[in-house]
C-alpha positions as CSV (number, residue, x, y, z in Angstrom):
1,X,-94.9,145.1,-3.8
2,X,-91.4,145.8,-4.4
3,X,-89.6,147.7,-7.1
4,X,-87.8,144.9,-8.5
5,X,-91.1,142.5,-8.4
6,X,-92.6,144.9,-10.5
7,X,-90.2,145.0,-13.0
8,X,-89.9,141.4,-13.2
9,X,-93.7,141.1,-13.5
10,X,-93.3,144.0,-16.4
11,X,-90.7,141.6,-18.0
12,X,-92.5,138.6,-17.7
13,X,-96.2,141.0,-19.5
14,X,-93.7,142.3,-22.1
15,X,-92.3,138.6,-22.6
16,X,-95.4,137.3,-22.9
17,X,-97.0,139.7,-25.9
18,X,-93.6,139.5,-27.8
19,X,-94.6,135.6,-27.3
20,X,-98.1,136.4,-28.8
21,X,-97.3,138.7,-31.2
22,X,-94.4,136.2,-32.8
23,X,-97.2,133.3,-32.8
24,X,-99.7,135.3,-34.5
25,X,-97.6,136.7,-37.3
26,X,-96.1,133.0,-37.6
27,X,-99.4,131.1,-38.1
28,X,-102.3,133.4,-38.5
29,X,-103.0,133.9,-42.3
30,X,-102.0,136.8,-44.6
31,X,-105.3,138.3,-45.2
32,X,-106.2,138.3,-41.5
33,X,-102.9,140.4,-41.1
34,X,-103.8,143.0,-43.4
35,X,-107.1,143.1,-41.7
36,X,-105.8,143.8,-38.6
37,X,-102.6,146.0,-39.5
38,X,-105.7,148.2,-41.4
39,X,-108.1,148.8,-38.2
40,X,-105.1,148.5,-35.4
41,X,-103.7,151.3,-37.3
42,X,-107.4,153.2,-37.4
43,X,-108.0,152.8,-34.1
44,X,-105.0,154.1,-33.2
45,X,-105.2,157.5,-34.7
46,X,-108.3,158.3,-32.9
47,X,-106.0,158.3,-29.7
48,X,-102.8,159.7,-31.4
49,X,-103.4,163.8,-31.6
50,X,-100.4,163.9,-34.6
51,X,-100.0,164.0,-38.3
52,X,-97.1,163.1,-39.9
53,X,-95.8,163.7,-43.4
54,X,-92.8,162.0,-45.5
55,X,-91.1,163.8,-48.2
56,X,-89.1,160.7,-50.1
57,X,-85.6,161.6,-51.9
58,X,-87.3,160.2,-55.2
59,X,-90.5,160.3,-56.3
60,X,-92.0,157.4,-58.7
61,X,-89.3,156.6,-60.6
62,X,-86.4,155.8,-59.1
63,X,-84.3,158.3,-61.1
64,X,-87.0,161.0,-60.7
65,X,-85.6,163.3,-58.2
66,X,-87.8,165.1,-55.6
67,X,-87.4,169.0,-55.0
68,X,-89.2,169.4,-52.3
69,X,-86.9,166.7,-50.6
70,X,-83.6,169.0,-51.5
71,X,-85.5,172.6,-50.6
72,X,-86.6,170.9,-47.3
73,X,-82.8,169.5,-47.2
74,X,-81.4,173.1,-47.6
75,X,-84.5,174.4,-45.3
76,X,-83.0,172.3,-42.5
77,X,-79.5,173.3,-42.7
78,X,-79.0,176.0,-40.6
79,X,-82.0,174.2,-37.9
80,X,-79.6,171.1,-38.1
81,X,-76.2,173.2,-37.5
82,X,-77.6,174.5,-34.5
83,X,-79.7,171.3,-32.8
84,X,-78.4,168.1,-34.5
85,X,-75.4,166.0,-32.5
86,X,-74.4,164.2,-35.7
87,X,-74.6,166.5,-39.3
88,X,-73.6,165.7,-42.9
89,X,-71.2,168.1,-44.7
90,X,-70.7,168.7,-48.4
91,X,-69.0,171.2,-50.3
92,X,-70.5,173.1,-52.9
93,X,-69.3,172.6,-56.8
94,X,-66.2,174.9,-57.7
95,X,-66.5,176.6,-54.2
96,X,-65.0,176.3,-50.7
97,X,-68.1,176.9,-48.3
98,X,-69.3,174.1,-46.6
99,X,-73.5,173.1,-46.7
100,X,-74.4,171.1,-43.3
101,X,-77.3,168.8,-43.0
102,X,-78.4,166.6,-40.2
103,X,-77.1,163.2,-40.3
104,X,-79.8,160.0,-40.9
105,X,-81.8,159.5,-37.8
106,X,-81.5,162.6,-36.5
107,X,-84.5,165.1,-35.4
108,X,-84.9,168.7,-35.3
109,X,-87.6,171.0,-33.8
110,X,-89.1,174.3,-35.7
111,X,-91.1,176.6,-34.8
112,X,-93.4,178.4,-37.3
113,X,-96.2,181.3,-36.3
114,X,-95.4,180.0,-32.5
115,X,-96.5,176.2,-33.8
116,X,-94.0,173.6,-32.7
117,X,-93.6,170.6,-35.1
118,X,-90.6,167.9,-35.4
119,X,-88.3,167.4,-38.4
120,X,-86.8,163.7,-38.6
121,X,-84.7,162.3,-41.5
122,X,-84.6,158.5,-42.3
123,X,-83.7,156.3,-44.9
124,X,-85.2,153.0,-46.3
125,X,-82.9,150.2,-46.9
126,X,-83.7,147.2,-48.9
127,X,-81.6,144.4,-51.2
128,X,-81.6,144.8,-55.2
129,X,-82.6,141.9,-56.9
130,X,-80.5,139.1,-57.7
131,X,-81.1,139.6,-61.3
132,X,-80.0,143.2,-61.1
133,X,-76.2,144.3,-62.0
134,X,-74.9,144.7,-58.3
135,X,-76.6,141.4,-56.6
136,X,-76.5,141.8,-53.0
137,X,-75.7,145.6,-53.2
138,X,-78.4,148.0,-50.9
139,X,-80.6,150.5,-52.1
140,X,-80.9,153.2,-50.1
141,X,-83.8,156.1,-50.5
142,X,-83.7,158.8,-48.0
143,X,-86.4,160.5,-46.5
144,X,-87.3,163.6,-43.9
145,X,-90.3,163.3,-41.6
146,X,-92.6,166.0,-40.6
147,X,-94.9,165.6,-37.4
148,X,-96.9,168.2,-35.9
149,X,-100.6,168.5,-33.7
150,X,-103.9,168.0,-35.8
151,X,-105.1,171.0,-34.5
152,X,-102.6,172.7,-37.0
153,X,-103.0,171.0,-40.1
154,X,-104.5,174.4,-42.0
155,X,-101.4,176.3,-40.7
156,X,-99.0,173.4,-41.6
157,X,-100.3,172.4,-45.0
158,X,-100.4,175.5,-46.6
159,X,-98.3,178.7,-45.2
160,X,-95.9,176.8,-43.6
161,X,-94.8,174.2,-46.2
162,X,-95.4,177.1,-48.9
163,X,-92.9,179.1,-46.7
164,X,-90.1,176.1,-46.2
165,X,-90.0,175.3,-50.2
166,X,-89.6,179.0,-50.9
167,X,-87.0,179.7,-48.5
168,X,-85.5,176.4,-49.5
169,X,-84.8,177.0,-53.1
170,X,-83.8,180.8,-52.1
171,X,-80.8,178.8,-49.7
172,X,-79.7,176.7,-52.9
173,X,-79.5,179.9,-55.0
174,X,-77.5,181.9,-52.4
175,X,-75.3,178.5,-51.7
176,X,-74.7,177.9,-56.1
177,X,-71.5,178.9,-57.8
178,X,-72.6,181.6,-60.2
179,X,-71.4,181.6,-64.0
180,X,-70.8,183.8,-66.7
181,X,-72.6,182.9,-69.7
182,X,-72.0,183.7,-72.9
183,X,-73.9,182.3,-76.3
184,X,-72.3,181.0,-79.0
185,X,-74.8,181.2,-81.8
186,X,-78.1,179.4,-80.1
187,X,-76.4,177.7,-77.6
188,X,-75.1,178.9,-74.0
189,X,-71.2,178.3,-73.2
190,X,-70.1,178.6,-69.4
191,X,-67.3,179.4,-66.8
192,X,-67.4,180.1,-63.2
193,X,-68.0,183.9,-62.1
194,X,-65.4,184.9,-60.2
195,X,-65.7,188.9,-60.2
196,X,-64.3,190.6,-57.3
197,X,-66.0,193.9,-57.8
198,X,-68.3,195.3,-55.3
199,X,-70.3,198.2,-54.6
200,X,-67.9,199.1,-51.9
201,X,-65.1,199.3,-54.3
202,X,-67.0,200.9,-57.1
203,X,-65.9,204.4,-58.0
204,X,-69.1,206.4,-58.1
205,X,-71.1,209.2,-55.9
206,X,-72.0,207.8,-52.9
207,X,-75.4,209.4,-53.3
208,X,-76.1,207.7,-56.9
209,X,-74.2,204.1,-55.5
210,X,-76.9,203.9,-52.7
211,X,-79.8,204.6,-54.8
212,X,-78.7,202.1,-57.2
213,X,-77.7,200.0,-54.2
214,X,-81.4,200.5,-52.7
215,X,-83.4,200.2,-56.1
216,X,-81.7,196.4,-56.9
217,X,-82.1,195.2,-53.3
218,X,-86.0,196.3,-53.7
219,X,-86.5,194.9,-57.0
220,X,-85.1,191.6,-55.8
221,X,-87.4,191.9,-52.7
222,X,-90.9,192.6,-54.6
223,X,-92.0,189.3,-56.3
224,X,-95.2,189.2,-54.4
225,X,-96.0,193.2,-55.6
226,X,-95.2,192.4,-59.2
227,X,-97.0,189.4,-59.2
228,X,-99.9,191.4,-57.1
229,X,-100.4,194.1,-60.4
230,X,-99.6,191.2,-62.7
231,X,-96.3,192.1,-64.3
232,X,-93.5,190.4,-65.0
233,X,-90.7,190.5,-62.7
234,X,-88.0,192.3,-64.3
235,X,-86.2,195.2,-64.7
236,X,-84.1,196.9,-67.7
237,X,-80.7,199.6,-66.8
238,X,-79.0,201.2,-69.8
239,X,-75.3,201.9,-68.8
240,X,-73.6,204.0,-71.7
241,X,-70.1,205.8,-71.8
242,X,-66.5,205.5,-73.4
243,X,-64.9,202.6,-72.8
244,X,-62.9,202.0,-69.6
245,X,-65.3,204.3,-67.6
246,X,-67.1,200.8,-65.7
247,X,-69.7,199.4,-67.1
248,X,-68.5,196.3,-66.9
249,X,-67.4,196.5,-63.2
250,X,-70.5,198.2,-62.6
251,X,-72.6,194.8,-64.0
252,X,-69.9,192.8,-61.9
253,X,-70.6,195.1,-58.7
254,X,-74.7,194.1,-59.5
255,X,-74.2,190.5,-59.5
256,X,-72.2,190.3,-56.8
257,X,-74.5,192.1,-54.9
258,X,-77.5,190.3,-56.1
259,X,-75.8,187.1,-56.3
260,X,-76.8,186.0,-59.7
261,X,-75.8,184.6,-62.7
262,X,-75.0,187.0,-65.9
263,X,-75.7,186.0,-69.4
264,X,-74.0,188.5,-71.7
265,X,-75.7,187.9,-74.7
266,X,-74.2,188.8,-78.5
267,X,-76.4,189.7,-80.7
268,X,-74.8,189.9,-83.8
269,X,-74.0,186.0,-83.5
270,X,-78.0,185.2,-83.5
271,X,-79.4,184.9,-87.2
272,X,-83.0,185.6,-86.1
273,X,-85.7,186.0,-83.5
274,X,-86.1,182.1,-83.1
275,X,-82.7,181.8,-82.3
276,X,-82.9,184.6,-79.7
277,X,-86.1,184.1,-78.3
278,X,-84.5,180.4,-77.5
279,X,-81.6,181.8,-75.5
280,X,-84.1,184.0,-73.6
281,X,-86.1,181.1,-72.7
282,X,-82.8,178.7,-71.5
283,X,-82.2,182.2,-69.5
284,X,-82.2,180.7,-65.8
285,X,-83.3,182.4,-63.1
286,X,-82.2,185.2,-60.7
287,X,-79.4,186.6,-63.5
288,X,-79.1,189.5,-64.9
289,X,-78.5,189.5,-69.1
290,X,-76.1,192.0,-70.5
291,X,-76.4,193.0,-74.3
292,X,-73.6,195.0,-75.2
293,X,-73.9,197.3,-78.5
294,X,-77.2,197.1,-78.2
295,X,-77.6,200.1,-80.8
296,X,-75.3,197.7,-83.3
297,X,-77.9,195.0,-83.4
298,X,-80.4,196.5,-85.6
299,X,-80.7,193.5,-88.6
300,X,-83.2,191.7,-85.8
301,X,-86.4,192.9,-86.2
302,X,-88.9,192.1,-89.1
303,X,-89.1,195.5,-90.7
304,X,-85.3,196.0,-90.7
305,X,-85.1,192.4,-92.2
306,X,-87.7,193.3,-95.0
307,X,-85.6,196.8,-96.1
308,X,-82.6,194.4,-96.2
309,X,-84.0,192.5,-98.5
310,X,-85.2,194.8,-100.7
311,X,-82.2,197.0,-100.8
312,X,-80.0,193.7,-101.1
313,X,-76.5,192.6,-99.9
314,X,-75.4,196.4,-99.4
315,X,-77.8,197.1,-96.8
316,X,-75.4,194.5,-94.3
317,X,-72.2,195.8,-95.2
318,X,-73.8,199.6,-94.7
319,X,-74.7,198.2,-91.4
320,X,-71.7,196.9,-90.4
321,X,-70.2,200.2,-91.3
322,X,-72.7,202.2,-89.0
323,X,-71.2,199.6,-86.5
324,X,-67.8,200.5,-86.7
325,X,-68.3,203.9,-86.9
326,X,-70.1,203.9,-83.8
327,X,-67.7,202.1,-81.7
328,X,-65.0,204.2,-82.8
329,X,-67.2,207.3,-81.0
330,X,-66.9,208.4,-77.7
331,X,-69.6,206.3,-76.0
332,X,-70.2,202.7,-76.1
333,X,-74.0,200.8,-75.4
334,X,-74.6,198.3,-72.7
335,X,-78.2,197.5,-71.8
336,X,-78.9,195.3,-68.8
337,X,-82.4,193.0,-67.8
338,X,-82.8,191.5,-64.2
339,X,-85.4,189.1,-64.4
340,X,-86.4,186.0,-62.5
């Protein structure tokens, strides 16, 4: 038989079962669909050796936003910089570096543990209702795809897809535009953190600038140990000296170098423990809080707050005194907390 006999027989098979297919979905009844959609669909995974997973954009709600769809997102950057023809670019709030994603219908290949699996984003596309505000407007809810061997699913559903969501949200901190925090009262006020200080330009021993250097760079390294012993992950520095000496390019030089966020926290404008324990808790992660005058801030604690009373309004204005006094000697209080 010749070639082109065979592929006009093939056109006239394929013909034929689009035929079929059309009459059968035209005429045959709903329930008898589903029926067969459900065992067709059964009977073809005992012949297809792969698993696939969708993460959706939203989850339930339309409004309710997914994370693991933007870790994956952020996952799949540098993958789709590299592999992808067509990529999505956005710029980052307040900042000028680019974040690249692949493009809808594109697919990327990873490789995990020396497992191959596919990435594939999508989006689903439907009509809002005629009753809604925008009739005849389209909804669109994004999607990305993961499809790898059955043989793998132990590998696949736990380290691996542990290892994408952490490594996702660690992209989206490194890629965020840090701020400077400062609390007014109970309630945090922000600007952008724009410090150019760095260790590099840092006057300080060499010696002492690489073992700080080292010690933060380990500390931000050593979740697993500290959640292995079952403390919490943080760390305190006290910084003291006369003003002007660096303390604050010294917390600038840290931040940069951590790439965190700093909340430099005033305690003299929190009336009590609620109030601070608050500001603790609205503390986001990776940042480092700076209390400066730390030894100023005495009026805090219960006991100090019971002498206070009993000695009456003097004890505030002795206080405030003790304050000024200090601040007009030589050195000057800053204590710093890196937590997560």
């Amino acid at each position: 038989m010749k070639p082109l006999d065979m592929f006009t027989q093939l056109g006239s098979v394929i013909a034929s079962v689009m035929f079929a297919w059309a009459m059968f979905k035209q005429y045959c009844p709903y329930q008898l669909q589903n029926y067969f959609d459900k065992y067709s669909k059964r009977a073809f995974t005992f012949v297809y050796p792969f698993i696939q997973i969708t993460f959706n954009e939203f989850t339930g709600d339309r409004f309710m936003r997914s994370e693991a769809y933007y870790a994956i997102e952020n996952y799949l950057s540098s993958s789709s910089s590299k592999q992808a023809k067509r990529l999505k670019a956005d710029v980052v709030k307040n900042s000028q570096s680019l974040v690249l994603s692949m493009d809808d219908y594109e697919e990327v290949v990873d490789e995990f543990q020396g497992v191959k699996l596919r990435w594939a984003s999508g989006k689903h596309i439907s009509k809002t209702p005629s009753y809604s505000f925008y009739p005849g407007a389209t909804d669109e809810r994004k999607y990305y795809k993961l499809t790898f061997h059955k043989r793998h699913r132990t590998l696949i559903l736990g380290p691996y897809l542990t290892h994408v969501l952490k490594e996702g949200n660690a992209i989206k901190l490194r890629n965020r535009q840090r701020k400077l925090y400062t609390n007014s009262g109970s309630y945090w006020r922000h600007v952008v953190f724009e410090h150019p200080a760095s260790f590099e330009t840092l006057a300080m021993e060499a010696e002492k600038k690489k073992e700080i250097m080292d010690d933060l760079i380990t500390f931000s390294k050593a979740e697993d140990f500290y959640a292995r012993i079952g403390r919490a992950w943080k760390r305190g520095y006290l910084l003291y000296g006369p003003p002007g000496t660096g303390k604050s390019t010294m917390i600038a030089a840290m931040a940069n170098l951590l790439n965190y966020d700093i909340f430099d926290l005033e305690l003299t404008s929190v009336r009590d423990n609620t109030e601070l324990r608050k500001l603790l808790i609205e503390t986001s992660t990776r940042s480092i809080i700076v209390i400066e005058d730390i030894d100023c801030s005495l009026d805090l604690t219960g006991q100090r707050k019971k002498k206070k009373e009993e000695q009456g309004g003097g004890t505030r204005r002795i206080q405030s005194s003790n304050c000024r006094r200090k601040k007009q000697r030589a050195n000057r209080v800053r204590s710093l907390f890196l937590g997560f």
